[in-house]
C-alpha positions in Angstrom: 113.1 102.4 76.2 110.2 104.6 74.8 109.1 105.7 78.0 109.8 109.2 78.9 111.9 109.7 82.3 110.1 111.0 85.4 112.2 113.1 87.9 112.6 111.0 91.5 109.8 111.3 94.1 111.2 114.7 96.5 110.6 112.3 99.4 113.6 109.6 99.3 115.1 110.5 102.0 112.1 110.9 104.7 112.0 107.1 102.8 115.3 106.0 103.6 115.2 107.5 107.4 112.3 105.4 108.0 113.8 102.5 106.3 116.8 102.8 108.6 115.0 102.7 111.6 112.6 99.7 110.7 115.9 97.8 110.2 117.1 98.4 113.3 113.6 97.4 115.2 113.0 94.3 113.8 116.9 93.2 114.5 117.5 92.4 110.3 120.7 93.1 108.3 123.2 94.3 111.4 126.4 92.6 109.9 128.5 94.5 108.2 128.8 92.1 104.9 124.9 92.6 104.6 125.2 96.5 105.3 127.5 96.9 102.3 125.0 94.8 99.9 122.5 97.5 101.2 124.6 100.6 100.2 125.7 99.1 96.7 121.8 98.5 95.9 120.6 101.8 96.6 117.5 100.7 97.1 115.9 103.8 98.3 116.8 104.9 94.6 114.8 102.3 93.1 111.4 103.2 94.6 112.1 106.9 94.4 112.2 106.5 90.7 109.7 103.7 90.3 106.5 105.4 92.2 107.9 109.3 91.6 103.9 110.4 92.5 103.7 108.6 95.7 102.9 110.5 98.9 105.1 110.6 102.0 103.4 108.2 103.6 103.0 105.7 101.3 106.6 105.7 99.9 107.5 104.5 103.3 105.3 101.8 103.3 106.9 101.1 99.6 110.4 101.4 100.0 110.3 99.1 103.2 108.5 96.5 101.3 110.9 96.6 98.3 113.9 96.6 101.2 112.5 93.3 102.8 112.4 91.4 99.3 115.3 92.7 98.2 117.2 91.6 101.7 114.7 88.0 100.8 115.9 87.7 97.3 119.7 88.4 98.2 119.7 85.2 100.7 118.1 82.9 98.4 119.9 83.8 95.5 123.1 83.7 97.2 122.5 81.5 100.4 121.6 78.3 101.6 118.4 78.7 101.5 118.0 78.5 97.6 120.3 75.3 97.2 118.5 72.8 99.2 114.8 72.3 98.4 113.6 70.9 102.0 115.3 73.9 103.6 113.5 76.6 101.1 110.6 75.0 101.6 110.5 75.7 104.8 111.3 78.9 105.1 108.7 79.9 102.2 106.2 78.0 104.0 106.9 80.2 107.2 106.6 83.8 104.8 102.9 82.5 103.2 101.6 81.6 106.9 102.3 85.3 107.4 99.7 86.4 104.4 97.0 84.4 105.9 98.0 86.6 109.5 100.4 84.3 111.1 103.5 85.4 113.2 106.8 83.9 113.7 110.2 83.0 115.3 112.5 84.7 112.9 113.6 88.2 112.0 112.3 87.5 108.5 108.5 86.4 109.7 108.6 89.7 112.4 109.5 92.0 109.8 107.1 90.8 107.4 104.1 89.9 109.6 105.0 94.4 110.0 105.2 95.3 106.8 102.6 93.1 105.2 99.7 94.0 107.9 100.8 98.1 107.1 100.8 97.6 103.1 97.1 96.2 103.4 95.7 99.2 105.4 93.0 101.1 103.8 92.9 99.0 100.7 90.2 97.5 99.0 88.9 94.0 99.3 89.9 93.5 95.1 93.6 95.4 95.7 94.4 93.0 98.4 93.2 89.9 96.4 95.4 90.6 93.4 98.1 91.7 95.8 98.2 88.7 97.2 98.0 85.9 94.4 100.7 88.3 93.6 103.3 87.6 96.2 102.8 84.5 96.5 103.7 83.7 93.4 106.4 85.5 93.9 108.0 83.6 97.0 107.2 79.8 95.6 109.3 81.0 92.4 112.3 80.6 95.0 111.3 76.7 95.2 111.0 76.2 91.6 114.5 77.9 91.1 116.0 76.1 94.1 114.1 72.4 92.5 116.3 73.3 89.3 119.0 73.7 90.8 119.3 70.7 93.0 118.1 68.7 89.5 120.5 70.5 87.2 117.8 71.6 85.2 117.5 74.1 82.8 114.2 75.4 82.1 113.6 76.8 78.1 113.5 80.6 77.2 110.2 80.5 76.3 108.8 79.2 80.3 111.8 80.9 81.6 110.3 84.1 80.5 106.8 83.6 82.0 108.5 82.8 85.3 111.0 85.5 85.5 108.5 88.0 85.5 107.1 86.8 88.6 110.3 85.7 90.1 111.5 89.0 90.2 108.4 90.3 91.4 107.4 92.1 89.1 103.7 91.8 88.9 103.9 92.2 92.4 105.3 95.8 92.0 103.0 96.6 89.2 100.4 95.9 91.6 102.0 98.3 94.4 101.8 101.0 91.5 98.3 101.6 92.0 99.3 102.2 95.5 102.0 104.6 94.4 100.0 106.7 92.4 97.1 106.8 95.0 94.6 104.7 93.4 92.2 101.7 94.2 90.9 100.2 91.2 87.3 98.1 91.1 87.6 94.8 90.0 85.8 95.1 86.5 89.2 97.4 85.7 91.3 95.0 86.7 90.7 92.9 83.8 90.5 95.1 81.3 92.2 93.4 78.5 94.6 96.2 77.5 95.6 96.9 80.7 95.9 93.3 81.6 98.2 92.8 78.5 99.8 96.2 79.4 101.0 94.5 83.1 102.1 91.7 81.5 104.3 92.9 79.0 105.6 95.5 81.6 106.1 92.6 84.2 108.2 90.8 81.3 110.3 93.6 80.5 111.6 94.5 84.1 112.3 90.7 84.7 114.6 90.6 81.3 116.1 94.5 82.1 117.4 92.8 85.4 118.8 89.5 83.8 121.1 91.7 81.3 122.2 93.9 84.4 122.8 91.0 86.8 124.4 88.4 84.4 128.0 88.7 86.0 126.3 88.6 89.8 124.4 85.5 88.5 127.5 83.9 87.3 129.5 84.7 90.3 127.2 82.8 92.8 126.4 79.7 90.3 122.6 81.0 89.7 121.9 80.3 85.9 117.8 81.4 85.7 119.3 84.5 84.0 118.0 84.7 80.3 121.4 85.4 78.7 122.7 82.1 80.9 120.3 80.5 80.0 120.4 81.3 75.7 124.5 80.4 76.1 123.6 76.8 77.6 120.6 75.5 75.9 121.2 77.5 72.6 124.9 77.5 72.5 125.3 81.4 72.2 127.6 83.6 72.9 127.4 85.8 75.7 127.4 89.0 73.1 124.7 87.1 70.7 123.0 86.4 73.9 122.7 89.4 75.7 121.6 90.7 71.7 118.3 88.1 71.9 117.6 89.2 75.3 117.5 93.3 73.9 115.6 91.9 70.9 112.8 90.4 73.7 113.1 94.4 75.8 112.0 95.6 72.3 109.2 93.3 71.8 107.9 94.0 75.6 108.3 97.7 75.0 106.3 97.8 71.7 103.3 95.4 73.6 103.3 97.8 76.5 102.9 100.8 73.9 100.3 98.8 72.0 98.1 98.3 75.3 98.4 101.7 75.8 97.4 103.1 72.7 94.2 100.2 72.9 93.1 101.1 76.4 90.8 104.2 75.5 88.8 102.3 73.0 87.9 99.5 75.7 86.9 102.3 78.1 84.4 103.5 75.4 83.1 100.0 74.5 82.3 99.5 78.5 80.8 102.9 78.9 83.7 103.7 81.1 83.4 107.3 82.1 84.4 109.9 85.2 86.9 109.4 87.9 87.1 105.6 86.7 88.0 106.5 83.3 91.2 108.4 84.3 91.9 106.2 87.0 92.4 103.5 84.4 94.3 105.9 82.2 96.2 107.1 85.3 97.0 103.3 86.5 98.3 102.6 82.7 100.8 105.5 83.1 101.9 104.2 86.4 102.9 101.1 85.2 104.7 103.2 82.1 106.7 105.1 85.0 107.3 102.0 87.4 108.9 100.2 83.9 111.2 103.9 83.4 112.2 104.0 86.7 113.4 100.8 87.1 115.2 100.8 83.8 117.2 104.7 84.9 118.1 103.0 88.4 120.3 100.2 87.1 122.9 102.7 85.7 123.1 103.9 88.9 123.3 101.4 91.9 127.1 100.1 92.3 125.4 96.4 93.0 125.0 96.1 88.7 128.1 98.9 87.7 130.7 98.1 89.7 129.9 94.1 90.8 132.0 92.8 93.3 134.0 89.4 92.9 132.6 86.6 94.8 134.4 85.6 97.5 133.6 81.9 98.9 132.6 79.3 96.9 130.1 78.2 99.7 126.8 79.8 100.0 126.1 82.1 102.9 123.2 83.7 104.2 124.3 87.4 103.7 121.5 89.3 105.8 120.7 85.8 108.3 116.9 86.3 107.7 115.7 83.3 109.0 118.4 82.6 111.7 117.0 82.7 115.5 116.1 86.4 116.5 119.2 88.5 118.1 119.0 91.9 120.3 119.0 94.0 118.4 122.3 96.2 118.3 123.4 100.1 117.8 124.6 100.4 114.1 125.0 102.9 111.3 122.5 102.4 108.4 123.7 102.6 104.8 
């Protein structure tokens, strides 16, 4: 990791209040079993430490988006949901009505018809085109997972690699960056080659970090797209040799990223790139450097990849209910 750390954004727990609260309005994760997933994620942590520049405001918006995918991600992991194709494509195609301003029936739709509507405000017409191609990329990598599984198929390291990155939604976050460090770039910067290749390789890295601290929760609930699962079955690897190729791959993303970098200057001088654009670009490359960091320093700290819990059913089970018929909502206490 050749990225300097950044200290946490001072306004987590403002966050995590607000977080709270949204949780209890829209009626999502009341049971206890999903309560205690919430606490041993620390999710509040996460965006604290991936968007440290972000203002009040908009680390509310942030850290409720990255609790609704997380909550998402946990039930089709670990539920139903991701086992039977029919039934994931259902639900999907309920979340993607949503992007194009449809409601719902189900605590998952409210929430996200919420949170979706509030993460578009007062961003540009190019921002909220890349954002979202970017998430909904992101939810149909649930069906392709759930289509392996059902097949028994397991995809190479090579496509498995180009798909993690979105499937943990990564790009998706990179995206959010912009938003984190209170920019809005124009469309020509967005395709910049350098920081193009910059995302990529940052998207990559964060998708592999995550398989190498999640291996033993993938194992526990049967899910094998994990990169180290993955190298053991189709290349008949150890675990140890394994989780070694899969630190060889971080190292490979982490020199690309610092190579895009180093690049990016030189393309702002070939397009005349000058002024407020100029270190916008620069500044957007450094968020995606500090997104990367911060997601890397917040897996030695969440219980949910130090001290994983034992599985205990066999049978899937939808651990926050997300797309269960809408109950009252009920007094609780919040991790």
């Amino acid at each position: 990791m050749p990225i300097p750390p950044t200290a946490p954004n001072p306004f987590a727990a403002q966050a995590h209040a607000a977080v709270c609260s949204w949780l209890s309005r829209f009626g999502i994760c009341q049971s206890p079993a999903s309560q205690r997933n919430l606490r041993r994620a620390r999710i509040t942590d996460t965006t604290a430490l991936a968007y440290p520049d972000a203002g009040p405001a908009d680390l509310v918006r942030l850290t409720q988006w990255l609790y609704w995918t997380f909550i998402m991600d946990d039930d089709f992991d670990d539920g139903p949901d991701g086992r039977d194709p029919a039934r994931c494509e259902e639900a999907l195609t309920s979340l993607v009505r949503v992007l194009d301003g449809g409601g719902g029936r189900t605590p998952a739709t409210h929430a996200f018809a919420d949170i979706w509507q509030r993460m578009l405000a007062n961003r540009s017409a190019a921002w909220r085109k890349e954002f979202r191609k970017d998430t909904e990329e992101w939810l149909w990598t649930y069906y392709e997972d759930t289509v392996d599984r059902a097949a028994d198929r397991y995809p190479c390291i090579d496509a498995y690699r180009y798909r993690r990155a979105r499937g943990v939604g990564a790009h998706m976050f990179l995206t959010l960056a912009e938003l984190g460090a209170g920019l809005d770039l124009p469309e020509a910067l967005r395709h910049l080659p350098a920081l193009q290749d910059l995302k990529r390789a940052a998207a990559e890295y964060t998708g592999l970090n995550n398989d190498l601290w999640s291996v033993a929760k993938d194992r526990s609930v049967g899910v094998f797209h994990n990169a180290v699962v993955l190298l053991e079955r189709n290349e008949g690897h150890t675990a140890r040799v394994a989780a070694d190729r899969v630190a060889g791959m971080l190292a490979d993303c982490a020199e690309a990223m610092l190579t895009a970098a180093r690049e990016l200057p030189a393309q702002l001088d070939a397009t005349g790139m000058t002024g407020p654009a100029r270190t916008d670009a620069l500044t957007c490359a450094t968020a995606y450097e500090k997104f990367v960091r911060g997601c890397f320093d917040y897996y030695h700290q969440a219980d949910r990849y130090t001290r994983p819990e034992p599985c205990s059913s066999s049978t899937p089970a939808p651990v926050h209910r997300l797309f269960e018929p809408v109950q009252p909502p009920t007094t609780t206490h919040h991790p």
